[in-house]
N, C-alpha and C positions, 0 to 999 in steps of 0.2 A: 117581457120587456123588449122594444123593437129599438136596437139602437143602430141609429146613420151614423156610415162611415163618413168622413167626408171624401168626395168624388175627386181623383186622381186627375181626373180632363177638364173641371172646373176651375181648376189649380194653376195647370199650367195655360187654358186660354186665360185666364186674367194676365197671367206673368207675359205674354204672346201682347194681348192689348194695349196693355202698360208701357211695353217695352216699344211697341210701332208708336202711340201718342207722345211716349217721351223723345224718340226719334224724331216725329214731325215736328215740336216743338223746339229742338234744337235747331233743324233746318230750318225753319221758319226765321228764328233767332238770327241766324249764323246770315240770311240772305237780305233781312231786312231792318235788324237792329244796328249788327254789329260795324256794316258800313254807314252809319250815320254817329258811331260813336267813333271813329278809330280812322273815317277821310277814305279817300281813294286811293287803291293801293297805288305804289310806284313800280312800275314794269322794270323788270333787271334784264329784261332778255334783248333789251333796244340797247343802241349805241348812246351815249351821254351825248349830249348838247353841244355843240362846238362852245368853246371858250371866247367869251370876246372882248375884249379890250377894254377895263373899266377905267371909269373916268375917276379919281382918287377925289377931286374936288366937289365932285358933286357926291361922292359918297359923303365927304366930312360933313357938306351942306345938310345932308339928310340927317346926320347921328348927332348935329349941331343944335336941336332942339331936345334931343334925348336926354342929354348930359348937363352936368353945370360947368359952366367956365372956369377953365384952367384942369380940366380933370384932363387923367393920363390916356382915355378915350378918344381924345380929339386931337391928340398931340400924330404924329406919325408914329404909327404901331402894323403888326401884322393884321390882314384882313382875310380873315378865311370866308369863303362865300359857298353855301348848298344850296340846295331849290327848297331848304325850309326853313333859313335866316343866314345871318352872317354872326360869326365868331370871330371877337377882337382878342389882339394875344400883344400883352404891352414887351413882352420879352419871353425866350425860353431860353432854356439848357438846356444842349445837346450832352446824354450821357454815352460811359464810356463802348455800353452793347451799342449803340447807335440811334437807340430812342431818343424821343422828347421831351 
């Protein structure tokens, strides 16, 4: 009775194979999917935008279609602005560690 071992170098080039296609598949992923799900990154290593001077009236103007009338939105409130919206803040408290 002839019985095959199974071959030791079969073994590991599959594991060898496997492991580079899963590899390419990742990098392929990571170069061509995941920026088109996730936007372009934002570079940290540049200086921020100079700040400049908002015009408060023409912000209300813009958030004045947003809201219903008489909401605490459009009233004068804080306007926090980033390069990926603005965050309205009708009031806070300062607690006593010094947070918000």
């Amino acid at each position: 009775m002839d019985v095959q071992r199974p071959r030791f170098g079969s073994a590991v080039s599959r594991y060898i194979i496997t492991l580079v296609v899963t590899m390419c598949a990742y990098a392929l992923y990571a170069t061509l999917v995941v920026p088109q799900i996730e936007g372009s990154r934002i570079s940290r290593g540049t200086a921020p935008a100079p700040v400049m001077p908002r015009d408060d009236q023409v912000i209300r103007q813009k958030l004045d279609g947003l809201f219903p009338n008489g909401s605490w939105e459009l009233q004068p409130c804080i306007i926090l602005e980033t390069q990926q919206g603005k965050i309205l803040f009708q009031d806070y408290d300062r607690r006593d560690d010094g947070s918000v």
